[in-house]
N, CA, C and O atoms as a Tinker XYZ file with bonds, in Angstrom:
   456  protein
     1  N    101.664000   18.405000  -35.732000    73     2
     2  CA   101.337000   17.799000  -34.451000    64     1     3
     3  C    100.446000   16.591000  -34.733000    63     2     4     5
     4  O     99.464000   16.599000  -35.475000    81     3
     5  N    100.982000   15.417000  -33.953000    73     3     6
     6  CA   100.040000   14.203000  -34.331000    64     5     7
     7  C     98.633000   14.209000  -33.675000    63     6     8     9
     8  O     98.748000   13.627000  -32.596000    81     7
     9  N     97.274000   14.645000  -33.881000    73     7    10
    10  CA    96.455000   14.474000  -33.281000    64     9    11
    11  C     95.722000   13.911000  -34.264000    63    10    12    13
    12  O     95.893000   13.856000  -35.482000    81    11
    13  N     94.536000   13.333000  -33.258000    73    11    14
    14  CA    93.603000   12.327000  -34.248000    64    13    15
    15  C     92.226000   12.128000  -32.975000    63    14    16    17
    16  O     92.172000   11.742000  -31.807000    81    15
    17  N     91.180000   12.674000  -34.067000    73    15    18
    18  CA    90.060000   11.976000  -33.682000    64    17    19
    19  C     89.802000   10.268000  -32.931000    63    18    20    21
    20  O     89.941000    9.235000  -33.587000    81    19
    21  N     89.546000   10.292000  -31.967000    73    19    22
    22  CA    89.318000    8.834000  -31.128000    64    21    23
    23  C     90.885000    8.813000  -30.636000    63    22    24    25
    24  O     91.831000    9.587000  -30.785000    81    23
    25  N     90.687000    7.463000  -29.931000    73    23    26
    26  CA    92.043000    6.385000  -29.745000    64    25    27
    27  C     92.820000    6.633000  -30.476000    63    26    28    29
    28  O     92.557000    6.381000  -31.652000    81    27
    29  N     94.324000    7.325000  -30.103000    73    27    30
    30  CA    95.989000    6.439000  -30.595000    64    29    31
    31  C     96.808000    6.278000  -29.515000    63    30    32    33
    32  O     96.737000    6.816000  -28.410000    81    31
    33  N     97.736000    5.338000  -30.020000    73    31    34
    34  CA    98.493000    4.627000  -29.351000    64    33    35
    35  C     99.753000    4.829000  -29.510000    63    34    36    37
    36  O    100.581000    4.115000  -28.944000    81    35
    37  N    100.187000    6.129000  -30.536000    73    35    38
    38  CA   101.754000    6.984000  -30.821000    64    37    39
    39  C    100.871000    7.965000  -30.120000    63    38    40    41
    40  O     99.725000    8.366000  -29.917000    81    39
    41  N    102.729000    8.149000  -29.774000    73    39    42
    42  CA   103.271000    9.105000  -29.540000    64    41    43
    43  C    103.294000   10.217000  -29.784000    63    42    44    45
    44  O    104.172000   10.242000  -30.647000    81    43
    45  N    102.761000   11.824000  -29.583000    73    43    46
    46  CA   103.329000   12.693000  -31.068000    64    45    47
    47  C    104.486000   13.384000  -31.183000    63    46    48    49
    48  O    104.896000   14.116000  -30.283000    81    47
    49  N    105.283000   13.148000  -32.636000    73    47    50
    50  CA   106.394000   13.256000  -32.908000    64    49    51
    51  C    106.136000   14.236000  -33.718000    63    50    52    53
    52  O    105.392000   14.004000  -34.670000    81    51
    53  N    106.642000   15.447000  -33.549000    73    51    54
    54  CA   107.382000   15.987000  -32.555000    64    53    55
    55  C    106.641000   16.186000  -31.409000    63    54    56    57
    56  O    105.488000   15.797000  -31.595000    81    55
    57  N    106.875000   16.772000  -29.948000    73    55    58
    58  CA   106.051000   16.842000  -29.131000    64    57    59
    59  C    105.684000   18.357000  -29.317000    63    58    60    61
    60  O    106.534000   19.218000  -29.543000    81    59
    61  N    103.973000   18.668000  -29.167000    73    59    62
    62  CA   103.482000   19.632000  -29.472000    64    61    63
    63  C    104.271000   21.234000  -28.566000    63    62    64    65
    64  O    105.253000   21.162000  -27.828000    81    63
    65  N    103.762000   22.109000  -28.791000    73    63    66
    66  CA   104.485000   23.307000  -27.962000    64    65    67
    67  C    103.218000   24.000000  -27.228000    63    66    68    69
    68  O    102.069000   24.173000  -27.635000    81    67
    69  N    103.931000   24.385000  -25.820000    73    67    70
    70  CA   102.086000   25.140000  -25.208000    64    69    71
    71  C    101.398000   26.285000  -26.232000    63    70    72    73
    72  O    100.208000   26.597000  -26.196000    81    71
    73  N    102.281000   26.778000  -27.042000    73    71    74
    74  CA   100.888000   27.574000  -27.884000    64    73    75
    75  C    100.793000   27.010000  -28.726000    63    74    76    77
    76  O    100.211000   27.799000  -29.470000    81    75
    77  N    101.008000   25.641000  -29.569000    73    75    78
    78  CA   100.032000   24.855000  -30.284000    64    77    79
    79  C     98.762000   23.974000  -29.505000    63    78    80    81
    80  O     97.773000   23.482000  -30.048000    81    79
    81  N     99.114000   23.951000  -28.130000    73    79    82
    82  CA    98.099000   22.990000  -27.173000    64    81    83
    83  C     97.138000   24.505000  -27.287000    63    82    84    85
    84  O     96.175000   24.695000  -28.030000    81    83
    85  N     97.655000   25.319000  -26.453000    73    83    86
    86  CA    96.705000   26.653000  -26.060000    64    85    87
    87  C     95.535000   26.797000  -27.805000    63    86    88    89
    88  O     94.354000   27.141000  -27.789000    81    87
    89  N     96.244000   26.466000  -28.935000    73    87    90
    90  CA    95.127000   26.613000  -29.746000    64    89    91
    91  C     94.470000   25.867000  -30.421000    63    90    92    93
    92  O     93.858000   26.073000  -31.469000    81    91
    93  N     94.586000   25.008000  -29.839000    73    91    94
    94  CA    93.814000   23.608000  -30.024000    64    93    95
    95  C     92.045000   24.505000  -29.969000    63    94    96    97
    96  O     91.705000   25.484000  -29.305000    81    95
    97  N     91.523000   23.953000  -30.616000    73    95    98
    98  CA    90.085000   24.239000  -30.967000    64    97    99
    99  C     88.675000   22.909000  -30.537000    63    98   100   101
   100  O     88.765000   21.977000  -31.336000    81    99
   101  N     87.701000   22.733000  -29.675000    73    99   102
   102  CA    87.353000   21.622000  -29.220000    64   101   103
   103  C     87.821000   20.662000  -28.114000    63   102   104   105
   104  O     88.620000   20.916000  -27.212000    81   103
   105  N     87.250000   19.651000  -28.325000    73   103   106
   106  CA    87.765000   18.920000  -26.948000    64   105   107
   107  C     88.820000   18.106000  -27.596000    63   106   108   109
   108  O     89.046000   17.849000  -28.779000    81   107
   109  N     89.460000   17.740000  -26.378000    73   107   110
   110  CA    90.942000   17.174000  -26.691000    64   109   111
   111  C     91.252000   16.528000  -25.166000    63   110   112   113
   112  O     91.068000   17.059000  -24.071000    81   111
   113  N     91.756000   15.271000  -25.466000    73   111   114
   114  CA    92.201000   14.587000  -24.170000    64   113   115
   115  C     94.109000   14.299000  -24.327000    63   114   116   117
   116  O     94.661000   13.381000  -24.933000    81   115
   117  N     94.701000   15.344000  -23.615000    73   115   118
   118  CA    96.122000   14.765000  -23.553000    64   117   119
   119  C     96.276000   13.969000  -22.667000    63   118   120   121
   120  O     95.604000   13.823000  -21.645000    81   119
   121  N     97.740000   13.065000  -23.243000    73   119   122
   122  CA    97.584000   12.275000  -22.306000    64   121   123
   123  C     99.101000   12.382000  -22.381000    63   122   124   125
   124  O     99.842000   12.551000  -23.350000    81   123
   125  N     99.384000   12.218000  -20.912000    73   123   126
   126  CA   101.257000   11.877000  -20.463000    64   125   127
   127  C    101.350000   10.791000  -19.858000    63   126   128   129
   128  O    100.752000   10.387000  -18.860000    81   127
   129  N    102.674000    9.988000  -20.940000    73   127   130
   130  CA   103.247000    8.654000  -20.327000    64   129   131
   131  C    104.467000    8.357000  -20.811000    63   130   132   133
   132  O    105.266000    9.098000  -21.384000    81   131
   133  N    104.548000    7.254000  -20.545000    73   131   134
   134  CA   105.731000    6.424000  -21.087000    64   133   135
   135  C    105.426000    5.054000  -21.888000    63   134   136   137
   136  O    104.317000    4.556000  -21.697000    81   135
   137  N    106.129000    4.542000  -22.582000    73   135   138
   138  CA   105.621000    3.143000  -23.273000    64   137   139
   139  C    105.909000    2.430000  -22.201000    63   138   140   141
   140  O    104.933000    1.805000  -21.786000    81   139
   141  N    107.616000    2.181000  -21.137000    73   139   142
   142  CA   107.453000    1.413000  -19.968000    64   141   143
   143  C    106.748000    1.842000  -19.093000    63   142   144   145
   144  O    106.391000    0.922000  -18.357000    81   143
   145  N    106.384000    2.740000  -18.816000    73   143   146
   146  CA   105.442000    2.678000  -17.527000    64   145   147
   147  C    104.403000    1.396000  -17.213000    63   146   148   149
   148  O    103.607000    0.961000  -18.045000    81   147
   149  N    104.521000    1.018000  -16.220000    73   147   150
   150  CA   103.409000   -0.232000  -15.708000    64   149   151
   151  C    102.245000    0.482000  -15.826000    63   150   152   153
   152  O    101.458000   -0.057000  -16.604000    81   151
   153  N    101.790000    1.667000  -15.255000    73   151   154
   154  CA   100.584000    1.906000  -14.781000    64   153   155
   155  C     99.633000    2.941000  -16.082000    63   154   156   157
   156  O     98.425000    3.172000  -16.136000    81   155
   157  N    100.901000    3.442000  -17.124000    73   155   158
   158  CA   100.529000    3.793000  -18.503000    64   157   159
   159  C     99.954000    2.568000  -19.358000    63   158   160   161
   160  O     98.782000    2.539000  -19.733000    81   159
   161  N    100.760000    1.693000  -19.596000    73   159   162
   162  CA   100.315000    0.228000  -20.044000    64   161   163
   163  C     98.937000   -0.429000  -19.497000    63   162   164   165
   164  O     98.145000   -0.899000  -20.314000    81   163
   165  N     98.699000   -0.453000  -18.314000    73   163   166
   166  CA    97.658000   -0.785000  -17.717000    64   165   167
   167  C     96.276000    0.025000  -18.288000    63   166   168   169
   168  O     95.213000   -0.446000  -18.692000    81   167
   169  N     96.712000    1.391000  -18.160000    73   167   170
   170  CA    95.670000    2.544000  -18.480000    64   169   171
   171  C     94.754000    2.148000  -19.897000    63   170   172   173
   172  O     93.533000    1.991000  -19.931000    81   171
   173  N     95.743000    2.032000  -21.080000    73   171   174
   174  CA    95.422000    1.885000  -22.488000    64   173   175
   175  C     94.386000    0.798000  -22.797000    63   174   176   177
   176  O     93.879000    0.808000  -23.918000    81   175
   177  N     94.100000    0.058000  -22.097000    73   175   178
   178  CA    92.859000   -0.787000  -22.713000    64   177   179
   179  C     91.393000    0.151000  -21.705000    63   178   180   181
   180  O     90.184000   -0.050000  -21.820000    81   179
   181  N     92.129000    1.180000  -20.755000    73   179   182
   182  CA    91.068000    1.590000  -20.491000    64   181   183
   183  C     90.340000    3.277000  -21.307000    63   182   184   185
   184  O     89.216000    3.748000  -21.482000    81   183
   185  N     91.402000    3.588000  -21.524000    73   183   186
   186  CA    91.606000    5.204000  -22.155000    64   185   187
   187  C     90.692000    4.778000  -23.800000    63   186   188   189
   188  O     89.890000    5.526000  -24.358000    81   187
   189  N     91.102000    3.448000  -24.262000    73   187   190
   190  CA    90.479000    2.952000  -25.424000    64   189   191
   191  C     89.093000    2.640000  -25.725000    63   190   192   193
   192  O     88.352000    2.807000  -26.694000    81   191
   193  N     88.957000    1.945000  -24.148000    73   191   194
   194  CA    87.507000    1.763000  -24.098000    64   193   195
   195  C     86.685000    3.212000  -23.923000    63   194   196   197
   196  O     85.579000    3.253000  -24.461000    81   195
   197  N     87.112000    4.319000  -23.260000    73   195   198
   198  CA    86.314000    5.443000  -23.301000    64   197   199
   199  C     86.131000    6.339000  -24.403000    63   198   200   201
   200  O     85.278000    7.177000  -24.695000    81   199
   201  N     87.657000    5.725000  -25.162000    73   199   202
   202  CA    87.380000    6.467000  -26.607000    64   201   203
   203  C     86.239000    5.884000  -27.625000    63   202   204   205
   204  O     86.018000    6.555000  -28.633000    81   203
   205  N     85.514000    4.692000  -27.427000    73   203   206
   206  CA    84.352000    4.157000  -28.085000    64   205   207
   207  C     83.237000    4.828000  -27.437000    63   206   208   209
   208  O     82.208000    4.793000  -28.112000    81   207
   209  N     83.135000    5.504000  -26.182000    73   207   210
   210  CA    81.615000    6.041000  -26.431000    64   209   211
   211  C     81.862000    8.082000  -26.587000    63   210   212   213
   212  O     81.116000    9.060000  -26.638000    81   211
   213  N     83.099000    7.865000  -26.605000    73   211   214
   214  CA    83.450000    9.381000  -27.082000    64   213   215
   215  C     84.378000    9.791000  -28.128000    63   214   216   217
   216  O     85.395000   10.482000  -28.064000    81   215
   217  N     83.720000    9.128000  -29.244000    73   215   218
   218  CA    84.930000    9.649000  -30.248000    64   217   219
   219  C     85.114000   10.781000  -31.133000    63   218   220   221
   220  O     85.797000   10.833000  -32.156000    81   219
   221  N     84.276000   11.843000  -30.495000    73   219   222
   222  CA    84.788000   12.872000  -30.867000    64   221   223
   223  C     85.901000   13.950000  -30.484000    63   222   224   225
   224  O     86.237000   15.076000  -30.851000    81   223
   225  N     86.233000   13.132000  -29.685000    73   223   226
   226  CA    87.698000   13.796000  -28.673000    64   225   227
   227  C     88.739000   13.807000  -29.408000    63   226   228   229
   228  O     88.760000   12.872000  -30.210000    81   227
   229  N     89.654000   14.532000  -29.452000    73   227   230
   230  CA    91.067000   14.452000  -30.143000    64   229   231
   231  C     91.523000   13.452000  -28.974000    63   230   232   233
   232  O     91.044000   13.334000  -27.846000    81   231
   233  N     92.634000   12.738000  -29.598000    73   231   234
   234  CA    93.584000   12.961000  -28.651000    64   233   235
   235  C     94.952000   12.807000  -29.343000    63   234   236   237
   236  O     95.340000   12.502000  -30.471000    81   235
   237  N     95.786000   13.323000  -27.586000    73   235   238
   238  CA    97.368000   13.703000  -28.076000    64   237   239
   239  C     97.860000   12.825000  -27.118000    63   238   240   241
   240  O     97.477000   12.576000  -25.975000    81   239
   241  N     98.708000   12.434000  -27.739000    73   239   242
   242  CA    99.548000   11.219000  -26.852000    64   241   243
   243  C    101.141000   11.835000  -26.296000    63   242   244   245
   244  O    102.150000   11.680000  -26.984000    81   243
   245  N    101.151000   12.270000  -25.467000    73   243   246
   246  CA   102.546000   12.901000  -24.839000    64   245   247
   247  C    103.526000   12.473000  -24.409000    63   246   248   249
   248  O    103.711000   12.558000  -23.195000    81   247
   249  N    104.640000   11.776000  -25.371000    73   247   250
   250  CA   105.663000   11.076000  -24.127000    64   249   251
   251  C    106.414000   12.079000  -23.642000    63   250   252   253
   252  O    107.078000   12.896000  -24.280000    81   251
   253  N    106.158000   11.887000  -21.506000    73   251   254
   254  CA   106.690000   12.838000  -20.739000    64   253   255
   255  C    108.166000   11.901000  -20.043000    63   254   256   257
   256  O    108.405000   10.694000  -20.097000    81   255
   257  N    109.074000   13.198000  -19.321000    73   255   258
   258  CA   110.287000   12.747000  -18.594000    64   257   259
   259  C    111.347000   14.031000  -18.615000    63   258   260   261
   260  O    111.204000   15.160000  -19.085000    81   259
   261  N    112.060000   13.639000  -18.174000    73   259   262
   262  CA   113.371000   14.396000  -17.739000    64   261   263
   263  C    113.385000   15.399000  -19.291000    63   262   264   265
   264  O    113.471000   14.969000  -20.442000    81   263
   265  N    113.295000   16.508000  -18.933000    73   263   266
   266  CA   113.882000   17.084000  -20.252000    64   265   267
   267  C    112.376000   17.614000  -21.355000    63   266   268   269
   268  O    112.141000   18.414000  -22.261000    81   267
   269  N    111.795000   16.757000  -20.695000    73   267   270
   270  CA   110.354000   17.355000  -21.789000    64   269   271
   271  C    109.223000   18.588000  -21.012000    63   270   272   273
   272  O    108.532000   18.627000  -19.994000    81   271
   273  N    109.473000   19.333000  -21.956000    73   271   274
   274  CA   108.988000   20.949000  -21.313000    64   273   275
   275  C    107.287000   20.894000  -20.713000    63   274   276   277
   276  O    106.900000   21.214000  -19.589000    81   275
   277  N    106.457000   20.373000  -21.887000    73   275   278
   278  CA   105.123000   20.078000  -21.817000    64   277   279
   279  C    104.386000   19.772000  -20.817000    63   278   280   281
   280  O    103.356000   20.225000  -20.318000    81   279
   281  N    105.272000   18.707000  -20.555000    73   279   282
   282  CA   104.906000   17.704000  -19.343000    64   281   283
   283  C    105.077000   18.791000  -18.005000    63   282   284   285
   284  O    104.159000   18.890000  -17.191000    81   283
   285  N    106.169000   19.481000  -17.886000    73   283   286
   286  CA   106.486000   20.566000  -16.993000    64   285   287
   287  C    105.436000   21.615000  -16.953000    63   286   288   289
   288  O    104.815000   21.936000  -15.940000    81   287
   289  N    105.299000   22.083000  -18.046000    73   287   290
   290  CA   104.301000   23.526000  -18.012000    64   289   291
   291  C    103.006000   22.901000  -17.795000    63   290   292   293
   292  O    102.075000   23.671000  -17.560000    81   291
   293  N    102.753000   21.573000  -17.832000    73   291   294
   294  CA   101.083000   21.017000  -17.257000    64   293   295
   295  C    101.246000   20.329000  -15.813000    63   294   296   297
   296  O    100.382000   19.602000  -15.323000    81   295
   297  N    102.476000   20.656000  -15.191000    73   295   298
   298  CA   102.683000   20.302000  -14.106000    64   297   299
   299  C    102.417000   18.714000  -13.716000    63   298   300   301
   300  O    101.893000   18.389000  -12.650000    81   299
   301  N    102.846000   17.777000  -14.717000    73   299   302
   302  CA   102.879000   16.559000  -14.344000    64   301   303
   303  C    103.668000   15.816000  -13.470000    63   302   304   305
   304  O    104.844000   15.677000  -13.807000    81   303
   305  N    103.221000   15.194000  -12.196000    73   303   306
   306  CA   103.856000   14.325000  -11.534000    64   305   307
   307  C    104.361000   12.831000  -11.240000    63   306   308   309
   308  O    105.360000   12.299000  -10.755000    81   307
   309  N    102.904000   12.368000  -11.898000    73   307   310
   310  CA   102.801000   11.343000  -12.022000    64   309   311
   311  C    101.823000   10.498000  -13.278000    63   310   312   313
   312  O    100.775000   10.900000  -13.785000    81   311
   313  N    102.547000    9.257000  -13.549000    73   311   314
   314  CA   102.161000    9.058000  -15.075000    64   313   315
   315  C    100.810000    7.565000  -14.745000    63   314   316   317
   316  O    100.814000    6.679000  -13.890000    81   315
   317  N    100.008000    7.821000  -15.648000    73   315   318
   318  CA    99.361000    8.884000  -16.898000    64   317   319
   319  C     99.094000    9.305000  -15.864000    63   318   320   321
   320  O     99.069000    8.887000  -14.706000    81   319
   321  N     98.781000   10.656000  -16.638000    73   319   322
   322  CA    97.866000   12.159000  -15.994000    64   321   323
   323  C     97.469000   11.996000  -18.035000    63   322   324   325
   324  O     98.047000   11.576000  -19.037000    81   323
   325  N     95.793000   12.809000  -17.577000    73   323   326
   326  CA    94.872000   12.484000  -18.735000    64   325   327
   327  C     94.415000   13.787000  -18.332000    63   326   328   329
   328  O     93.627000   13.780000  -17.386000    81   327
   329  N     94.696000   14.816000  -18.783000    73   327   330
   330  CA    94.073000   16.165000  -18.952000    64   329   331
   331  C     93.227000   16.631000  -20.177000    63   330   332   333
   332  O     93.637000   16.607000  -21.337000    81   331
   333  N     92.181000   16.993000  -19.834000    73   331   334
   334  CA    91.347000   17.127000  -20.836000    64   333   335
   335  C     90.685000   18.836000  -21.048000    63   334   336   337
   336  O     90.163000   19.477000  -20.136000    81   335
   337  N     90.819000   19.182000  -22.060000    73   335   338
   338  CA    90.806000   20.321000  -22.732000    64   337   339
   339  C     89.916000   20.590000  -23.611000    63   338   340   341
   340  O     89.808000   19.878000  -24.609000    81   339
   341  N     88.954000   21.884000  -23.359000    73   339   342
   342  CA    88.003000   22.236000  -24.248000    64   341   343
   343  C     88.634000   23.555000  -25.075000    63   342   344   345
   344  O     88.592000   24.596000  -24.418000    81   343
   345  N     89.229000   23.667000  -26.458000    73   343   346
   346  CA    89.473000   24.856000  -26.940000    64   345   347
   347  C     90.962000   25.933000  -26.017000    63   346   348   349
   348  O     91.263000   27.115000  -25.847000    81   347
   349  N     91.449000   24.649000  -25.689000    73   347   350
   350  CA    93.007000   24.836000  -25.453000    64   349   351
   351  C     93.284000   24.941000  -23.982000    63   350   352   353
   352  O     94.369000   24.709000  -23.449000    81   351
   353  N     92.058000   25.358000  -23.323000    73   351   354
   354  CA    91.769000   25.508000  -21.609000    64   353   355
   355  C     91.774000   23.902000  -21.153000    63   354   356   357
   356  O     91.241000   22.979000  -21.769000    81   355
   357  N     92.492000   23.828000  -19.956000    73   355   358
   358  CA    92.540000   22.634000  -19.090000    64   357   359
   359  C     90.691000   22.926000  -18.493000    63   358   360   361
   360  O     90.244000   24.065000  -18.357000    81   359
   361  N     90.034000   21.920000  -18.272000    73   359   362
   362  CA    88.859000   21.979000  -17.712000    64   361   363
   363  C     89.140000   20.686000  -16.704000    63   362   364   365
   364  O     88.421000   20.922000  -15.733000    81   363
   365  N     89.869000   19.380000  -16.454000    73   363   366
   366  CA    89.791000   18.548000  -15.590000    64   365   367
   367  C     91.150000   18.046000  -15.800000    63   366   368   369
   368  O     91.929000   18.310000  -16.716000    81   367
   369  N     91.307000   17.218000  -14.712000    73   367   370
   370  CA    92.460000   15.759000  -15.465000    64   369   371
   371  C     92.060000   14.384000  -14.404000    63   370   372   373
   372  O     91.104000   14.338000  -13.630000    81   371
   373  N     92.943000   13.475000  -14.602000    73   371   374
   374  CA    92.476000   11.973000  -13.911000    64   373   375
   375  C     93.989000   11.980000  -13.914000    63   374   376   377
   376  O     94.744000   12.290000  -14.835000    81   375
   377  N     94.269000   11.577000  -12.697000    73   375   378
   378  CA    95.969000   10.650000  -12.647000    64   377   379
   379  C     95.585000    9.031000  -12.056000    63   378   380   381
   380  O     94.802000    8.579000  -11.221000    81   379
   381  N     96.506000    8.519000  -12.903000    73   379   382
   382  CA    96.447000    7.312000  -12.829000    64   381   383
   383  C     94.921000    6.763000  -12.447000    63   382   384   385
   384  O     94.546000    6.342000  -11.352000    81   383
   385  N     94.061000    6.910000  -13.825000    73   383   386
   386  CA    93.192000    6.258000  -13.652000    64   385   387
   387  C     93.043000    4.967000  -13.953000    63   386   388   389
   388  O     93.810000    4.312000  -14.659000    81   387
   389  N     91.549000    4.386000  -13.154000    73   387   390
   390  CA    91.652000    3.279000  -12.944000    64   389   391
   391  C     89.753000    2.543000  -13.054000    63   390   392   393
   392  O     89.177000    1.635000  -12.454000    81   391
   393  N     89.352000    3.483000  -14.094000    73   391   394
   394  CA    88.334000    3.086000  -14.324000    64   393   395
   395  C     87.712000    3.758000  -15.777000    63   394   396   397
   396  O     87.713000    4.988000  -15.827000    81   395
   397  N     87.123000    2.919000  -17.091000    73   395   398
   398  CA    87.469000    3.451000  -18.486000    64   397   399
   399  C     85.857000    4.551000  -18.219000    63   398   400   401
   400  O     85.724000    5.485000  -19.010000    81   399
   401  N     84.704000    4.343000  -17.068000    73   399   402
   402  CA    83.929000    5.264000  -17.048000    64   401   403
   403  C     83.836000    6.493000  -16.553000    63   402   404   405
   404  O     82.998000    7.359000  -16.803000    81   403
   405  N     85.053000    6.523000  -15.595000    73   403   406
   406  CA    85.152000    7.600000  -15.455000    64   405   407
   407  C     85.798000    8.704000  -16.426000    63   406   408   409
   408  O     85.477000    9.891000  -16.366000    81   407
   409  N     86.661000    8.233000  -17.249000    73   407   410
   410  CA    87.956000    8.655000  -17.842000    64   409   411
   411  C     86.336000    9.029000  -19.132000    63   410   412   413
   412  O     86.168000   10.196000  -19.486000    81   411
   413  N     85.718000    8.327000  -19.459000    73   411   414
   414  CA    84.173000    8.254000  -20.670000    64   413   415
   415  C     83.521000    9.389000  -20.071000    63   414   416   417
   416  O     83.404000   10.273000  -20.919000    81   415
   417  N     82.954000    9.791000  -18.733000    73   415   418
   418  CA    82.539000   11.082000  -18.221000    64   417   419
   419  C     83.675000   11.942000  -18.555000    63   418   420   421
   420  O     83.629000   12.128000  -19.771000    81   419
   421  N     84.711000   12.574000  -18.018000    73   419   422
   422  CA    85.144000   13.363000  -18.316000    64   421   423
   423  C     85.650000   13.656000  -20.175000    63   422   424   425
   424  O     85.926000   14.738000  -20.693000    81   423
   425  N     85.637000   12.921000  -20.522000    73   423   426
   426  CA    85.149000   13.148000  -21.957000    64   425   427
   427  C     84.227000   13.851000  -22.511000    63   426   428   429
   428  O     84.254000   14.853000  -23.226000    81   427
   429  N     83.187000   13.031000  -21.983000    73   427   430
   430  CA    81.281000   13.900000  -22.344000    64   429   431
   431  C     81.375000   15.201000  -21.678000    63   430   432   433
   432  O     80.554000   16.031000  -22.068000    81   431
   433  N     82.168000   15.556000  -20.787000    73   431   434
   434  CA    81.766000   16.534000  -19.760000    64   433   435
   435  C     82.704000   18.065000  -20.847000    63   434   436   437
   436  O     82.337000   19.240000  -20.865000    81   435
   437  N     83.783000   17.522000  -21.523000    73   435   438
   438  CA    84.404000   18.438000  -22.383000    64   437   439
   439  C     84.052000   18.503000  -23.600000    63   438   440   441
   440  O     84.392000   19.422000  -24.345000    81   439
   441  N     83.172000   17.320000  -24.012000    73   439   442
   442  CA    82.591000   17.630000  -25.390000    64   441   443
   443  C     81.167000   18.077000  -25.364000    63   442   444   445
   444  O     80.521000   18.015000  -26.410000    81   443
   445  N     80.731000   18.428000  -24.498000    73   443   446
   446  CA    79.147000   19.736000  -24.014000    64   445   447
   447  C     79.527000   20.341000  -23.946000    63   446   448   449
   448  O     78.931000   21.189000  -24.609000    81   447
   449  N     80.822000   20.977000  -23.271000    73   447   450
   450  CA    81.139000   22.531000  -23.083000    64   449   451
   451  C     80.546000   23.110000  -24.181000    63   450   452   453
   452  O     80.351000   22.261000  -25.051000    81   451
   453  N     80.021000   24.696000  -24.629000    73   451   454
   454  CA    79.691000   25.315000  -25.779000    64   453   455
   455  C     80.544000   26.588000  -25.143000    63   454   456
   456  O     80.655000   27.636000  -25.778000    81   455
């Protein structure tokens, strides 16, 4: 599974399975999109900027759509959705956000959990 400390900008190939998400260990920010999406594209200079005052976050980059299970079992509707996970538990998400401090709080807010 492609995950990585701070900011990326792939994809992960292959796309992870809910009991590799469920055992994810720590905080972790998934994220579901598309490379065309307008409002995914838009997101990334902001998702980037929150990864500089929180880079101890994993993150997983999810490409969602027709046919992709993941995206289904986290009940995604609309793209990005930025769900963030302490130790495999959903604790928040942001859809279509539109501000890199808020998206930077909910970061801090999953990397205090103990």
């Amino acid at each position: 599974m492609a995950a990585s400390q701070g900011f990326t900008d792939q994809f992960a190939q292959p796309e992870p399975t809910p009991p590799e998400i469920a055992a994810l260990v720590g905080p972790v920010l998934l994220e579901f999109g598309t490379e065309w999406c307008g409002y995914c594209r838009a997101a990334q200079p902001l998702i980037a900027s929150a990864f500089q005052q929180c880079a101890d976050v994993q993150h997983i980059k999810i490409e969602d759509g027709s046919g992709r299970g993941l995206g289904r079992a986290f009940k995604v509707k609309l793209w990005p959705t930025l769900v963030f996970l302490r130790d495999g538990m959903e604790l928040t998400r942001l859809v279509r956000p539109q501000d890199a401090d808020a998206i930077a709080q909910h970061m801090a807010a999953i990397s205090r959990q103990v």
